[in-house]
C-alpha positions in Angstrom: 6.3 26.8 12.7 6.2 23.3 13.9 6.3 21.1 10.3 7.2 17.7 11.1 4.4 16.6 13.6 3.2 13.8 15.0 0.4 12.0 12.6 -3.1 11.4 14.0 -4.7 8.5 11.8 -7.7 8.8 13.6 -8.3 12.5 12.7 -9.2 12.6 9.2 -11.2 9.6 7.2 -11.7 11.8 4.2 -8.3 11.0 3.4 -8.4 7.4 4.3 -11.7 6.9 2.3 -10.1 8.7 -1.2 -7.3 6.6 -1.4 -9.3 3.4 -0.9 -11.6 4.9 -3.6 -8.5 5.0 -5.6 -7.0 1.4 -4.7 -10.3 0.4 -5.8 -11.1 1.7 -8.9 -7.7 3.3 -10.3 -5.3 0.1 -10.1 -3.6 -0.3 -13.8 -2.1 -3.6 -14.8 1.4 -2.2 -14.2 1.4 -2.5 -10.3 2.4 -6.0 -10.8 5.8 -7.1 -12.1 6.7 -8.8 -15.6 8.0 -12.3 -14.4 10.3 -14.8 -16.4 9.2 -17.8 -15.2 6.9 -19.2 -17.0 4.6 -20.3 -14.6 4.5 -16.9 -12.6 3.9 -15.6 -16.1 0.5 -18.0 -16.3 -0.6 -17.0 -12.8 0.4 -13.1 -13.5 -2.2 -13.6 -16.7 -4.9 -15.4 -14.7 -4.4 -13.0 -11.9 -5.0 -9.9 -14.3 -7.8 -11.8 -16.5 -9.9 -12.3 -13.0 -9.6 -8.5 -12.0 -11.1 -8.1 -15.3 -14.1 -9.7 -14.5 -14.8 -7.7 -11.2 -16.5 -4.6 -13.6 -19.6 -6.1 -13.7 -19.6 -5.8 -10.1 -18.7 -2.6 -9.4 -20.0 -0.6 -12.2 -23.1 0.2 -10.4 -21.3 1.2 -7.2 -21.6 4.9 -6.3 -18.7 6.6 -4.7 -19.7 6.5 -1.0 -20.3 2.9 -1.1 -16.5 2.4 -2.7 -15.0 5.0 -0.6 -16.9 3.6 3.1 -16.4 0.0 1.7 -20.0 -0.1 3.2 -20.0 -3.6 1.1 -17.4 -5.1 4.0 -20.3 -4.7 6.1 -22.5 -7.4 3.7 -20.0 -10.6 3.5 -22.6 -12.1 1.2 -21.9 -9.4 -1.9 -20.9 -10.2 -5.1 -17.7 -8.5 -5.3 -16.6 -9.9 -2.0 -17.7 -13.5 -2.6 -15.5 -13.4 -5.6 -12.7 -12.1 -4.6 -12.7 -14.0 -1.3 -13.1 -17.4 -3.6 -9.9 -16.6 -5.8 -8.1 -15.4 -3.0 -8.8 -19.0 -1.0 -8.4 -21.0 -4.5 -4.8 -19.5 -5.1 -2.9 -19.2 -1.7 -0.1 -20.8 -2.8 0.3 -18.9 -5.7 -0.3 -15.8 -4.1 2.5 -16.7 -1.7 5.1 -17.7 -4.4 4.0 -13.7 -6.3 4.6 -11.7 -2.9 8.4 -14.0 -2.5 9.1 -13.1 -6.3 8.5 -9.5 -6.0 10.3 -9.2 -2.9 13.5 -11.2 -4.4 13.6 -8.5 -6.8 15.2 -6.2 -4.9 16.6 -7.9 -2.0 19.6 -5.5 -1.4 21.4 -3.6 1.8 19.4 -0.6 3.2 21.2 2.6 2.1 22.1 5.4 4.7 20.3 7.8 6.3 22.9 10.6 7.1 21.0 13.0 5.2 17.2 12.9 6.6 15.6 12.9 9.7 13.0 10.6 11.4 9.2 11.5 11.7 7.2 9.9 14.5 4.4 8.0 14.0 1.8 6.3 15.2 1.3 2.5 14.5 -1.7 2.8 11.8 -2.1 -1.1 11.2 -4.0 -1.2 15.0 -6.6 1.7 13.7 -10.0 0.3 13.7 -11.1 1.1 10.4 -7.8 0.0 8.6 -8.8 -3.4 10.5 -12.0 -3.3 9.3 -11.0 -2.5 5.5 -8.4 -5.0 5.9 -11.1 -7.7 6.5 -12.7 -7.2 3.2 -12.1 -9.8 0.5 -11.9 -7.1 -2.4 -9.4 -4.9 -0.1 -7.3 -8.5 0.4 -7.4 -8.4 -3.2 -5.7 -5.2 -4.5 -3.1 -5.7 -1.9 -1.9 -9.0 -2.8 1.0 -6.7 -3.9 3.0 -6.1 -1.2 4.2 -2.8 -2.2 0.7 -1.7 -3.2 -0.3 -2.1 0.7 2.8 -0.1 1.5 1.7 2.8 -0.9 -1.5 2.7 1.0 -0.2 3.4 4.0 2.5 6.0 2.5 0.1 8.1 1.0 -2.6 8.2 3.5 0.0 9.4 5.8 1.5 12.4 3.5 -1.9 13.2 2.5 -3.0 13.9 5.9 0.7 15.1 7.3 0.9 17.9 3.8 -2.7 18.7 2.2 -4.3 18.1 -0.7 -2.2 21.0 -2.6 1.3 20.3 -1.1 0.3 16.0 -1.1 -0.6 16.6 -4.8 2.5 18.0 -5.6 4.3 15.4 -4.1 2.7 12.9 -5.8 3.6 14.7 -9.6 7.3 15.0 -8.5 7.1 11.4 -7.3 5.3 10.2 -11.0 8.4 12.2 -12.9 11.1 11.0 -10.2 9.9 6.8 -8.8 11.4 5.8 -6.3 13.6 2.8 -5.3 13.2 -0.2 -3.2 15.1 -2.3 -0.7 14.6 -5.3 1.0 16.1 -7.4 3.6 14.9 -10.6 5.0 14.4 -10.9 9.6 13.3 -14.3 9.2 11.4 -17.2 7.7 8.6 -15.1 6.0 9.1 -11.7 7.9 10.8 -9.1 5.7 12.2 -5.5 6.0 10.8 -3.1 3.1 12.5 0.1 2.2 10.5 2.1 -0.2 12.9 5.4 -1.1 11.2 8.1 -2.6 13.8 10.7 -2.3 11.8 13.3 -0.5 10.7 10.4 2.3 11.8 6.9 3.0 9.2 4.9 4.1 10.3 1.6 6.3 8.2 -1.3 7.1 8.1 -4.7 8.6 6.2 -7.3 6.0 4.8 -11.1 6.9 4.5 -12.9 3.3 2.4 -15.4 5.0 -0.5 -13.5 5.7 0.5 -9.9 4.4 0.2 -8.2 7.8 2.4 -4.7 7.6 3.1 -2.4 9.8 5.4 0.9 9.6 8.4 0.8 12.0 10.2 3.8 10.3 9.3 7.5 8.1 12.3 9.5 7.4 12.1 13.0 5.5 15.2 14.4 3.7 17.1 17.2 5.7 16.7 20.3 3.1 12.9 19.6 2.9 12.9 20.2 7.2 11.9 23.9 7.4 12.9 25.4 11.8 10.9 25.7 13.7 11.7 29.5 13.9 9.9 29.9 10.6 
């Protein structure tokens, strides 16, 4: 049996459309890193205090409107105006959090010698990640750099594994973490390594205007089943 296969993004929204849901609704406070300067601390507060506010928006939104994000069709909404005004108000800011959490771990790339490289197609071209990606509110909950990875980590094991085997994953991953690794190309492109043991995800990152895009998937060795089987 055939298990490591070539990924179709385009084959399954279902997937695409539950972890938006998710990104949308699920995000705790904890995605974004404790700083210790103070005013990163003041903007990390404002930051969380404005995300706050966003419930009176989306209270009254049913699932399929948050999983579609119908509401990027209708720039005029609430929830996008908002967003798309705090965004435009705190670019700088913005810029100076993404640097700060990439610093972090700014660290040489382990080896690979014990997995294997997946291929992969280049899901920051599909249309409807385009699309998402235009919306204010989407901009929003990926002003985390490493929340935008996870986005593109898990739609890809969810539609690569199932929902049983995916969910799985995900439990050993909540008991396990992961580990992260980053090396700067130049001026404000950067080289993300996120490592979470069973597959190491690796992907090119532009601080400026958070465009990412996956150059690399690896899977560890003694999780690769022959084809024989």
């Amino acid at each position: 049996m055939e298990f490591i296969r070539k990924a179709s993004f385009v084959k399954n929204k279902f997937i695409l459309k539950a972890i938006i849901f998710i990104m949308m609704t699920f995000i705790s406070t904890d995605v974004f890193a404790v700083w210790n300067h103070s005013d990163a601390v003041t903007f990390e507060k404002k930051l969380i205090e404005f995300r706050y506010t966003l419930y009176p928006y989306i209270e009254n939104l049913d699932y399929e409107l948050m999983s579609n994000l119908a509401l990027s069709d209708d720039g005029n909404n609430d929830l996008s105006a908002s967003c798309a005004e705090f965004i435009e108000s705190n670019k700088k800011n913005i810029t100076e959090y993404r640097k700060y959490l990439l610093n972090l771990y700014m660290r040489p790339f382990p080896e690979n010698d014990s997995y294997e490289e997946i291929e992969v197609e280049d899901f920051s071209i599909n249309p409807d990640y385009i699309k998402y990606r235009k919306n204010p509110a989407f901009s929003f909950i990926t002003i985390n750099p490493y929340y935008e990875m996870r986005f593109f980590m898990n739609y890809f094991l969810g539609h690569m594994l199932g929902a049983r085997e995916f969910g799985e994953l995900i439990l050993k991953q909540q008991i396990g973490g992961e580990r992260i690794f980053i090396r700067q190309k130049k001026n404000e492109i950067y080289e993300i390594m996120i490592d979470q043991y069973f597959y190491r995800f690796i992907s090119e990152y532009n601080i400026s205007n958070s465009e990412i895009k996956i150059l690399k998937i690896y899977k560890k060795k003694s999780q690769i089943k022959p084809d024989s089987e």
